[in-house]
N, C-alpha and C positions, 0 to 999 in steps of 0.2 A: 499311893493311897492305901488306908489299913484298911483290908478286905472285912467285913464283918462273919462272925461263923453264920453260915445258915443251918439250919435242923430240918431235915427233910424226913416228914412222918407217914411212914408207910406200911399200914395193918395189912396182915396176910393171913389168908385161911384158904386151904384146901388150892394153891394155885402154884402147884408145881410144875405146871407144861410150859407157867409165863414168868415165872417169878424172877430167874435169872436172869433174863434179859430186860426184864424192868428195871432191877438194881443196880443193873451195869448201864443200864444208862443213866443215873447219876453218878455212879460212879466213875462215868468217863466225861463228864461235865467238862467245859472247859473252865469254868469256876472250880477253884480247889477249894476254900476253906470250908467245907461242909461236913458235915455229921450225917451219917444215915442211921435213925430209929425206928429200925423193922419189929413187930411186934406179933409176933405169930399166935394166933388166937385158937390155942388149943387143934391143930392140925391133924387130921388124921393120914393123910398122906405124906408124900417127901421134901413138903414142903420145910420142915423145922430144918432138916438135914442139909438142904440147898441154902438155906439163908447162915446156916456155921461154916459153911464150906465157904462161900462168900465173907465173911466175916474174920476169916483167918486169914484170906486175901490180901484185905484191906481194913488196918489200923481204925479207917473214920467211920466204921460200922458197928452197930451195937445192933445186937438180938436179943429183946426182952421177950422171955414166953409166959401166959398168961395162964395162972393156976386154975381157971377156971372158962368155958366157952361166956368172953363179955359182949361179942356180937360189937356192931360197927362204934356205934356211937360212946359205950361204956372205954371201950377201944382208944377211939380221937382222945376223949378227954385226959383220960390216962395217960398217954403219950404226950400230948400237949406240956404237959410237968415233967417228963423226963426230955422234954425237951432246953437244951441249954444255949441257941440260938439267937441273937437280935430277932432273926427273920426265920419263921415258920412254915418250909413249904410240904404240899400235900403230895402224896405221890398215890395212884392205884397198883397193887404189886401183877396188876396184867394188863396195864399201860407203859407206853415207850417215851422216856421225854428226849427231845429232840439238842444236839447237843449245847446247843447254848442258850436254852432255859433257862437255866439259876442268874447265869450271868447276866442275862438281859431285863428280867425281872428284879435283881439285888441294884441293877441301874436306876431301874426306874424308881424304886425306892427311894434309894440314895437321892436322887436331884427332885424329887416330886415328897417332901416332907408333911404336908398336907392330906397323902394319900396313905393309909393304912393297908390298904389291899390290893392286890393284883391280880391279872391272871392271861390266857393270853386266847388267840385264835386258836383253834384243831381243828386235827382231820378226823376221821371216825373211820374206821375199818373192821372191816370181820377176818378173822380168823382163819378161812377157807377160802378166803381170795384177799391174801394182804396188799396186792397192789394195788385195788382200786380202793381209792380212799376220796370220801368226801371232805370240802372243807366247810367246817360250820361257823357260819360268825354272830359273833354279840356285839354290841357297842360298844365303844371306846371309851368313849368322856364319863365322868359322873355323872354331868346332870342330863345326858341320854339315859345311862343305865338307871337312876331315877322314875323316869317312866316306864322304861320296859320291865323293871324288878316290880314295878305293879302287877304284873300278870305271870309271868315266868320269872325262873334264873337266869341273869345274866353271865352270871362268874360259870367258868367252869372246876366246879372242886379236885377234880386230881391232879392239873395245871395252875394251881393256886400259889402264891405266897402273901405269908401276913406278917406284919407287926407283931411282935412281943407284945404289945401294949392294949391289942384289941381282944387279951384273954384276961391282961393282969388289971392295966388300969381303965379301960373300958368296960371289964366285968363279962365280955360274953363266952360264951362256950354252946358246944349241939347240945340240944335237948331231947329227949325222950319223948315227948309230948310231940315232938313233928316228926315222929319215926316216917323212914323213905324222902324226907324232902328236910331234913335237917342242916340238910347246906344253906339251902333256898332260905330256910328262917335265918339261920345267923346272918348270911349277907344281906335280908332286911331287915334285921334290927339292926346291922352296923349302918345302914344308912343314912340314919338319924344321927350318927354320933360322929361320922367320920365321911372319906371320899373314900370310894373306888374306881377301880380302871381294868380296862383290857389293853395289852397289847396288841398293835394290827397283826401283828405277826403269828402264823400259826409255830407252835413250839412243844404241842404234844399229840402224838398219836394215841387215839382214844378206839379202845379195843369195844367192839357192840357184837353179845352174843344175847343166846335165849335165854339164860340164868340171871338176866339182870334184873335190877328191881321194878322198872320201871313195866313189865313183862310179867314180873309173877304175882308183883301186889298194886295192881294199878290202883281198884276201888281204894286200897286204905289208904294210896297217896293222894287222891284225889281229895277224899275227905278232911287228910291231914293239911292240902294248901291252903284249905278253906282258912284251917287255924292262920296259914302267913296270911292271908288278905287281910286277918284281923290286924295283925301288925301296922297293916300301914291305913285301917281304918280309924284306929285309934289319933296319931298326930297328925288326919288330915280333915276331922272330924265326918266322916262318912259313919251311917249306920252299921251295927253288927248284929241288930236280928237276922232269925235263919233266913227269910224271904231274901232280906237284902243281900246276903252273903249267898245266896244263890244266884241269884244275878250277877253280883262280881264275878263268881266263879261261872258265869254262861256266857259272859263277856272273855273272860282269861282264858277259858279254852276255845273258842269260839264256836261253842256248840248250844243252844238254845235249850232250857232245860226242858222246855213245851214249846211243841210245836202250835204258837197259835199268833198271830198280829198281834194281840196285845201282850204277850209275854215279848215280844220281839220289840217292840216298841218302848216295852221298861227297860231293857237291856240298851236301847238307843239312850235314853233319859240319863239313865247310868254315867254311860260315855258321853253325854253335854256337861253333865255334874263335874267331870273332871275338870273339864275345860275349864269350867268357870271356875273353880276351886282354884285353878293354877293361874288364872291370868288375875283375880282378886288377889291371891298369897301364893306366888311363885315357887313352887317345890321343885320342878322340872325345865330344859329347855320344852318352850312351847311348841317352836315349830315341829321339832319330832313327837311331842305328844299330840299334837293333831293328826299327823303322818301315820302314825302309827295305830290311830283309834280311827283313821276312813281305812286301812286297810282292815283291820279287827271287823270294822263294819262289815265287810263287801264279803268277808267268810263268815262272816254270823248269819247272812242275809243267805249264805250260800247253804250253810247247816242246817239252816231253820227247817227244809223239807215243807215248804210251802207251797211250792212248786213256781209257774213263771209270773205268778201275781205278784210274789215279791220284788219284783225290779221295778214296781211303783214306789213301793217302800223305802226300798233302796237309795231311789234317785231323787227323791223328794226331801231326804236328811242332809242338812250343813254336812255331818260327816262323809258325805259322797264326794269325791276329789278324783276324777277321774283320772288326773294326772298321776296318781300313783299307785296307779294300776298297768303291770306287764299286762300284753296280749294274753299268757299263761293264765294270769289269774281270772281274764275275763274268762277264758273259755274252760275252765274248771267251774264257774261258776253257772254261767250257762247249762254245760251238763250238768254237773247236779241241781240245778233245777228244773231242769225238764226232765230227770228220770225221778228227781227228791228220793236222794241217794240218802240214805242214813249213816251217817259217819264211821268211819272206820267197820261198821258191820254189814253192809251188802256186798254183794261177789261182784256187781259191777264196778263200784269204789276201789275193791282191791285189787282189779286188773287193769283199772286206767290210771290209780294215782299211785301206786305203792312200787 
C-alpha cells in the first residue's frame, strides 16, 4: 500500500530541556514517510541549536526560524503552508508521542474517509516525577464528541492529525479571536463540516507544568470559550445574548455563576433545552447527551454553594439519573455541600480533591 507523507507541525520556543526528546520521538515512529516542520519562534535559548543538530541527523526534518516572535497561533497557521503532507499532525515540542502514533492515526484515516480528524487517548505527567502518569480520556465516536465539544475539547491538540482538506477546502484555520482555546474553536467549527474521532488508545504523553496556558491566563480563556459556545449556538439555534452565554458557560464548567436557586434553576432549563433541541433535530447520540447533562447536573448542584438544600433541587430534575453516578461523585458532592466549598478556591477543596 502507498504510505501517504505525513507533515508533522511542531512550534518551538524556549524548550530546550524537552525538545530533543519530542523530535525523536517522531523521528523514531514506526511510520516512516513523514516530514518534521519544526519552526523555532524566535528562541532565546538552545533551542534553535538542538533542532539543527537534529536536522542534520535526519534528511525528513526541516527547521524554519521565524524572523519575528509570531507566538503560537501566527506560528500554526504559517506552518500549516509549509506543510507538504496529505495528513497534518500536531506535535508539542515538550511532549513525547508514543511509538506508533502516526501509524495508527494515518489508519484510521485511511479506512474511515468520512473522518477528517483524529486524535487519540494520553497520559499526562509532570516532569518531576515522570513515572506517574494519568490517563485521560475523551470520546471516541463523532456523534459523542458532538455533545461533549458542547462544553469542553474533546480532541487533544498535540496528539492530533488532520486532513489537508480541512485547511484548504473546508477553509479552517486558528484564529486570533480565540487566543488559549484556539484548538477547541477549530474542532467546533469542523463539526459542522466534517467527523471526528479519538482513538481508544492512549498514544501520547502529555507533559503538565506551571507555565501552561491554562495556569497563567485562565480568565482570558474562560472568556474566550464563551466565544466557542457561540459557534455551536449559532447552527443549533440557541440564544447568544451575554445572559444566555452565561449560563452555557455556568453549565460547561459546572460552576454556577451565582449562587442562588434561580440562577441554578436556569442553568437546569439550559440543559432540557438541549435535550429537546436534540431529540426534535438530532445533532448528537442522545443517550450520551443525557448521561453526560445528569452528571454536569449533580456537579453544578454540587458548585452551586447552597449548601444541603440543594439535594431537593437536585433530586427533583429529569436530569437526576442516579445510575450514573460513582459512589466518588456522591461523596464529593455531599461534602461540598455541607461545607459549600467554593470551587477550586477554598483550602478545604484543595486538600480533599486536588
Amino acid at each position: 500500500m502507498n504510505q501517504p507523507l505525513v507533515s508533522v507541525l511542531i512550534p518551538c520556543y524556549n524548550v530546550e530541556k524537552y525538545v530533543e526528546e519530542s523530535i525523536r520521538s517522531i523521528l523514531n515512529q514506526t511510520y516512516l514517510n513523514l516530514e518534521v516542520v519544526a519552526i523555532n519562534d524566535c528562541s532565546t535559548d538552545r533551542t534553535g541549536e538542538l533542532l539543527q543538530q537534529l536536522a542534520d541527523e535526519d534528511s525528513r526534518m526541516r527547521v524554519v526560524a521565524n524572523e519575528a516572535n509570531l507566538k503560537l497561533i501566527k506560528t500554526l497557521n504559517k506552518g500549516i503552508l509549509l506543510c507538504n503532507g496529505e495528513y497534518i499532525a500536531r506535535m508539542d515540542a515538550d511532549d513525547i508521542s508514543l511509538p506508533t502514533r502516526i501509524e495508527k492515526e494515518v489508519n484510521f484515516l485511511e479506512e474511515h474517509k468520512e473522518h477528517d480528524i483524529v486524535s487519540t487517548q494520553f497520559y499526562a505527567f509532570r516532569s518531576e516525577n515522570p513515572k506517574k502518569k494519568d490517563l485521560n480520556h475523551s470520546p471516541l465516536f463523532d456523534n459523542e464528541l458532538r455533545a461533549y465539544m458542547l462544553f469542553r475539547s474533546g480532541i487533544c491538540h498535540p496528539a492530533v492529525m488532520i486532513r489537508r482538506r480541512v485547511f484548504t477546502e473546508l477553509g479552517l484555520k486558528f484564529e486570533a479571536e480565540y487566543l488559549h482555546v484556539e484548538d477547541y474553536a477549530l474542532w467546533s467549527e469542523a463539526l459542522y463540516k466534517t467527523k471526528l474521532a479519538n482513538i481508544s488508545e492512549p498514544l501520547l504523553l502529555y507533559r503538565v507544568h506551571k507555565n501552561q496556558i491554562s495556569s497563567l491566563h485562565e480568565e482570558l480563556q474562560t472568556e474566550n470559550k464563551k466565544k466557542v459556545y457561540k459557534i455551536h449556538c449559532n447552527p443549533l439555534g440557541l440564544p447568544v445574548d451575554e445572559e444566555s452565554i452565561n449560563i452555557y458557560a455556568s453549565v460547561a464548567m459546572c460552576v454556577p455563576l451565582y449562587s442562588t436557586f434561580d440562577y441554578l434553576n436556569r442553568c437546569e432549563a439550559f440543559m432540557q433545552s438541549l435535550i429537546r433541541l436534540n431529540n426534535d433535530k438530532p445533532f448528537c447520540d442522545n443517550e450520551f447527551l443525557q448521561r453526560l447533562l445528569s452528571i454536569t447536573w449533580l456537579r453544578l448542584c454540587a458548585n452551586s454553594r447552597l449548601g444541603l438544600k440543594v439535594i431537593k433541587i437536585l433530586r427533583a430534575s429529569s436530569l437526576y439519573k442516579k445510575e450514573n453516578y460513582t459512589s466518588r461523585d456522591l461523596a464529593i458532592f455531599y461534602t461540598k455541600c455541607t461545607f459549600r466549598l467554593k470551587y477550586k478556591k477554598s483550602l478545604i477543596y484543595k486538600l480533599v480533591f486536588r
